[in-house]
C-alpha positions in Angstrom: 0.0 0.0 0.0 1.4 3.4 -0.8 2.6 5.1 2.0 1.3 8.6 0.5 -1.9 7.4 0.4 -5.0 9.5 1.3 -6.4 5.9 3.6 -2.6 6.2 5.8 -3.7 10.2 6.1 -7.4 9.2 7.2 -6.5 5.9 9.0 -4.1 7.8 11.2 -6.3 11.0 11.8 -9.2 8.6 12.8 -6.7 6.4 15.2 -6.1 9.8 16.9 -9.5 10.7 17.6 -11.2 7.9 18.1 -14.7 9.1 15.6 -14.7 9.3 12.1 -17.0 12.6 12.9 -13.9 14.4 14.7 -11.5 13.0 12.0 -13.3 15.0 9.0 -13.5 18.2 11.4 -9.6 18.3 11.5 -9.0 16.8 8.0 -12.0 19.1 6.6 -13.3 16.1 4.1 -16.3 14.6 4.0 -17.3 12.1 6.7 -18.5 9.5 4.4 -15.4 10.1 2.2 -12.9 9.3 5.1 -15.7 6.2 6.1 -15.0 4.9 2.6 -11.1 4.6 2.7 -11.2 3.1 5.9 -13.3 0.2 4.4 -11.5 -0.1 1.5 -8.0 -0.2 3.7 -9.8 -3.0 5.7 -10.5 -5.3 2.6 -7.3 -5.1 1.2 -5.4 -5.4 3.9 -7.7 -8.4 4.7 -8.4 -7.4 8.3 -10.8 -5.1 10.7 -8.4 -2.2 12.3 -11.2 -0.7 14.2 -13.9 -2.7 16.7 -17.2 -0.1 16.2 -18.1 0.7 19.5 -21.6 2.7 20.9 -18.7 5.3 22.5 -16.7 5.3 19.0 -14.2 4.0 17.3 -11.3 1.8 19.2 -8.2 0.0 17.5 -7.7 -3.5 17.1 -4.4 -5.6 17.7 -3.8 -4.8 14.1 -4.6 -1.4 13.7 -2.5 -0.6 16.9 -0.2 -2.3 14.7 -0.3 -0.6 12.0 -0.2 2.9 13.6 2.9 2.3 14.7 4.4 1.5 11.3 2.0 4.7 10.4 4.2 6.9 12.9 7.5 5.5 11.7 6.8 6.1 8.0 5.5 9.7 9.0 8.7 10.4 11.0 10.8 9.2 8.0 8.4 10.7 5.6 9.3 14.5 7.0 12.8 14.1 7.5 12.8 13.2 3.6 10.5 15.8 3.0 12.8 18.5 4.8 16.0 17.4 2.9 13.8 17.6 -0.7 12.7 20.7 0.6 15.7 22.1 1.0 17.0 20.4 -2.5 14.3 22.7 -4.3 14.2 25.6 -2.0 11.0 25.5 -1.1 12.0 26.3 2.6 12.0 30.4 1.1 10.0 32.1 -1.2 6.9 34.0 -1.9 4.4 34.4 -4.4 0.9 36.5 -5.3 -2.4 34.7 -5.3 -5.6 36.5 -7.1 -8.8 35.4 -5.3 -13.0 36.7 -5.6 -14.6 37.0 -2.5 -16.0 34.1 -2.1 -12.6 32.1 -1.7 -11.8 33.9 1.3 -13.5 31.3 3.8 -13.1 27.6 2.9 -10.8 25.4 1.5 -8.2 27.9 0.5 -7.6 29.8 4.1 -7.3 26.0 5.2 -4.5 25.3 2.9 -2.5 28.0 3.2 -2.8 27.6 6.8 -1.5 24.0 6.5 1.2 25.5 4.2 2.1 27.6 7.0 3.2 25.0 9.4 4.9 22.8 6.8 6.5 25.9 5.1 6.5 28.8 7.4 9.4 30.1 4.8 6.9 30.8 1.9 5.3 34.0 1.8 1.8 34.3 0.5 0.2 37.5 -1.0 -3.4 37.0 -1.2 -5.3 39.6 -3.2 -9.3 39.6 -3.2 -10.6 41.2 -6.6 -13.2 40.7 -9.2 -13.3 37.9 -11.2 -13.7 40.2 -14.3 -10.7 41.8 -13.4 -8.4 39.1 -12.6 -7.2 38.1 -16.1 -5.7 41.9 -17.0 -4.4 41.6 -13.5 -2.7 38.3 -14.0 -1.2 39.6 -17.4 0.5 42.8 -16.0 2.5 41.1 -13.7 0.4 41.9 -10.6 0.3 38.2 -9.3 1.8 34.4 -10.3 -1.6 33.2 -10.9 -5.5 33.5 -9.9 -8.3 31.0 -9.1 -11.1 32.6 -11.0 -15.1 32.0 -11.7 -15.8 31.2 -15.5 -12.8 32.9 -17.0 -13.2 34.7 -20.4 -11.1 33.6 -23.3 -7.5 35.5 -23.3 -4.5 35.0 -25.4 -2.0 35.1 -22.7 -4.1 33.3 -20.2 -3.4 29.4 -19.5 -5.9 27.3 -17.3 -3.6 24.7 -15.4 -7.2 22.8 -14.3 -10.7 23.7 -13.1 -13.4 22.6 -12.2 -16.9 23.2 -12.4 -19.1 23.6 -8.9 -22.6 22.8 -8.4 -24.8 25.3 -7.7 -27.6 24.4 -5.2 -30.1 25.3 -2.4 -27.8 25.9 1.2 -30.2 25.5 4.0 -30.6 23.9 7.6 -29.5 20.5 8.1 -32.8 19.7 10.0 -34.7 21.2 6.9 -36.2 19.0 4.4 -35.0 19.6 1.3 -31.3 18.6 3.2 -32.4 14.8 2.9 -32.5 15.5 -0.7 -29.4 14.1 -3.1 -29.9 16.4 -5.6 -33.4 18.7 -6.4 -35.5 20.5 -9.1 -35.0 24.2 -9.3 -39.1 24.3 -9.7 -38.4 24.0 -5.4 -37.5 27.4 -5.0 -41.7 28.3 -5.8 -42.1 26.8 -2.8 -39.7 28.1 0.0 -38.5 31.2 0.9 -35.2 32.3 -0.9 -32.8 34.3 -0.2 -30.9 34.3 -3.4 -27.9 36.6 -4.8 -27.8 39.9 -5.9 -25.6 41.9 -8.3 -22.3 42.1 -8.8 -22.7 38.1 -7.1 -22.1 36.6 -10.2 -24.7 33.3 -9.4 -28.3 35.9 -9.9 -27.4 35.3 -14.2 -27.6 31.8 -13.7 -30.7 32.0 -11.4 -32.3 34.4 -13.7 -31.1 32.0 -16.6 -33.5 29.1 -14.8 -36.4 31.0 -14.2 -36.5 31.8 -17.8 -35.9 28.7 -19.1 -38.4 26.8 -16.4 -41.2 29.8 -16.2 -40.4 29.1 -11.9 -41.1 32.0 -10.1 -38.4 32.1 -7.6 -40.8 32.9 -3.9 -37.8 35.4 -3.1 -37.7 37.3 0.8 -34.8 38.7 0.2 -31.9 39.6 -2.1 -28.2 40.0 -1.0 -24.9 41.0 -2.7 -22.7 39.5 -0.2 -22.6 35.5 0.6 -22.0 35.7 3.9 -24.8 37.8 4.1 -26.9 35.1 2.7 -25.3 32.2 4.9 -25.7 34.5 8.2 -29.5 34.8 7.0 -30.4 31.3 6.3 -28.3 29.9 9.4 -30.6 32.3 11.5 -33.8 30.5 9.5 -35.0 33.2 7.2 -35.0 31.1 4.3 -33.2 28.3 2.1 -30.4 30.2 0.3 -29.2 29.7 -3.5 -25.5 29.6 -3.9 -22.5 27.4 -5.2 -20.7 24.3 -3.7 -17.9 26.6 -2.7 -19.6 29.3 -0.9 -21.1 27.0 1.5 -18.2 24.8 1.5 -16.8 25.4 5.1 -20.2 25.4 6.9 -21.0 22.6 5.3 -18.1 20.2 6.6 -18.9 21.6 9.5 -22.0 20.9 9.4 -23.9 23.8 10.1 -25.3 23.8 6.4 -26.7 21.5 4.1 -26.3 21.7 0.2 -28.4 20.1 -2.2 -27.7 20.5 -6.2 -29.9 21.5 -8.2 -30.1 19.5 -11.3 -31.2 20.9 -14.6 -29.7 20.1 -17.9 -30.2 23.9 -19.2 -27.9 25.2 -15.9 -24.8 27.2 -16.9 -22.0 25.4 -15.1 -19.8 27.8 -12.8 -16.5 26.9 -13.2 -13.6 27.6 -10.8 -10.5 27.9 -12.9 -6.8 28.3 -11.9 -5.2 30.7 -14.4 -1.2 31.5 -15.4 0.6 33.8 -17.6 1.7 31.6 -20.3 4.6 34.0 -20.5 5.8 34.4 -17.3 8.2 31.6 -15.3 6.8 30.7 -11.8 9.1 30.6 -8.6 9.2 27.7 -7.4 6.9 28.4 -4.3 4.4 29.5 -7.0 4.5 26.0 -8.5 4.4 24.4 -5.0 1.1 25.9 -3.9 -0.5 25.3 -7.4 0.3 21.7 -7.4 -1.0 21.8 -3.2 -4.7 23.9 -4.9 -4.3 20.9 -8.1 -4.3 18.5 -5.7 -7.2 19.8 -3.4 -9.5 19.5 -6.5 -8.4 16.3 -7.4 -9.2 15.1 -4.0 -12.7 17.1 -3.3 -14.5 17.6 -6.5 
C-alpha cells in the first residue's frame, strides 16, 4: 500500500481521535469520504483495524499495529521531505495569489494555513478582486496566478485545471430539502429564498433558470454578499441559493446543508486556476499550485 496514500492520512487522523465525525472536522473532508477509505483499507489489507463501539471507534491488535508503522513512516516521511525541501528551496520564497470573494473562507484559508506550518518560509500574497478583473491583472504582472469564476477567453491566459461547482439550495440540516441528493429548481416556488444579488455573479444563472423553467423564484430577500446570505439562512430566514464553494466550510462543519440543483439547461460555474503563459513561476508558485491541483483532485 502506498505510504502517501489519502487511507494512511485518514487511517491515522481517525486512530487519533477515536470518531470518524472528529477525523473529517480536522481533515476538513467529507465524513462519508474518510468512512469509505477506511473500508476499503480493511479489505485489502484483509483485516478489521477498528472494533465499532456505541462510544466510537477503538483499535484493534492490528490497527495498533499498524499505527505504529503509520508513525514511523510519517517520521521518516518528514525528514525526507525536509532534505527535498531544501533540495528545491521550497524552505523560502513567496508568491501572489488572485482570489473573488468568495474564496476567502473555505478550503483555501485551510490550505495556506496548512502550508504555513509545513513551510513557514513561503510568503503568500493573497489579493481579493473581481473575477472580471483578474485576467488583465494576471497579465500585467500583478500576481503568479488566480483562481477565478468562468474565466473569459485571453490570449496570454493558460488554465492549469478547473473545475466546475454545483450550484444548489444551502439551507438547515434539519430542513427537508437537506435529505434531498440532488433537487429540481421548480423547489425554489415553494420556500422562501434568499438568493444573490448583483455584482454576485450566481443571480445570471438563477435568472437564466427561471426563464428557461417559467419558476417563479418565492424570493424574501436579495443579498450582494454570501456571507450575508449564509448568516440569514443559518438564522432560519430562508433556504439560500449559492455554489458548492460558498457553503463549502459550513457545510463540513455541518452547520449547512447543500443540495444540487439539477437541470440540464444550468450554466456550469466553473472555478479555474489561471497562469501567464509567459511568465516563469518561482518555485513556491509552482508548489502551492500543485497543493490547490491537488485539493480538486481530491474534493471535487
Amino acid at each position: 500500500m502506498p505510504v502517501f496514500s489519502r487511507f494512511l492520512r485518514y487511517f491515522m487522523a481517525v486512530a487519533q481521535h477515536g470518531s470518524i465525525r472528529k477525523a473529517s472536522d480536522e481533515l476538513h473532508i467529507a465524513a462519508s469520504a474518510i468512512d469509505r477509505q477506511v473500508l476499503q483499507g480493511e479489505k485489502i489489507l484483509g483485516t478489521q483495524l477498528f472494533e465499532r463501539l456505541p462510544s466510537g471507534l477503538r483499535l484493534t491488535t492490528a490497527g495498533e499495529l499498524l499505527l505504529t508503522s503509520c508513525r514511523r513512516w510519517s517520521r521518516d516521511l518528514n525528514a525526507l521531505q525536509t532534505q527535498l525541501d531544501n533540495l528545491k528551496g521550497l524552505r523560502q520564497g513567496a508568491t501572489d495569489i488572485l482570489i473573488p470573494d468568495a474564496l476567502t473562507k473555505g478550503f483555501l484559508p485551510t490550505l495556506l494555513g496548512r502550508l504555513r506550518q509545513t513551510h513557514p518560509g513561503i510568503m503568500v500574497s493573497v489579493h481579493v478582486r473581481k473575477s472580471h478583473d483578474m485576467g488583465e491583472l494576471l497579465v500585467k504582472g500583478h500576481a503568479d496566478f488566480a483562481l477565478m469564476f468562468n474565466p473569459g477567453h485571453m490570449r496570454e491566459l493558460s488554465v492549469r485545471t478547473h473545475k466546475e461547482i454545483p450550484l444548489g439550495f444551502v439551507c438547515l440540516p434539519s430542513h427537508e430539502i437537506a435529505g434531498l441528493e440532488e433537487a429540481r429548481f421548480s423547489l425554489a416556488a415553494e420556500y422562501p429564498m434568499i438568493v444573490p444579488a448583483p455584482p454576485l455573479a450566481l443571480w445570471r444563472p438563477i435568472g437564466v433558470l427561471e426563464a428557461e423553467t417559467g419558476v417563479k423564484v418565492a424570493t424574501v430577500a436579495k443579498a450582494d454578499n454570501i456571507q450575508m446570505i449564509k448568516s440569514m439562512v443559518l438564522e432560519g430566514a430562508g433556504v439560500g441559493i449559492l455554489s458548492y464553494l460558498d457553503a463549502y466550510d459550513e457545510v463540513q462543519k455541518g452547520q449547512l446543508a447543500f443540495t444540487p440543483i439539477t437541470n440540464r439547461k444550468l450554466p456550469p460555474l466553473t472555478l479555474a486556476l489561471c497562469v501567464d503563459r509567459s511568465r516563469q513561476l518561482s518555485t513556491a508558485a509552482r508548489f502551492i499550485i500543485t497543493e490547490i491541483e491537488n485539493f480538486f483532485a481530491e474534493q471535487f
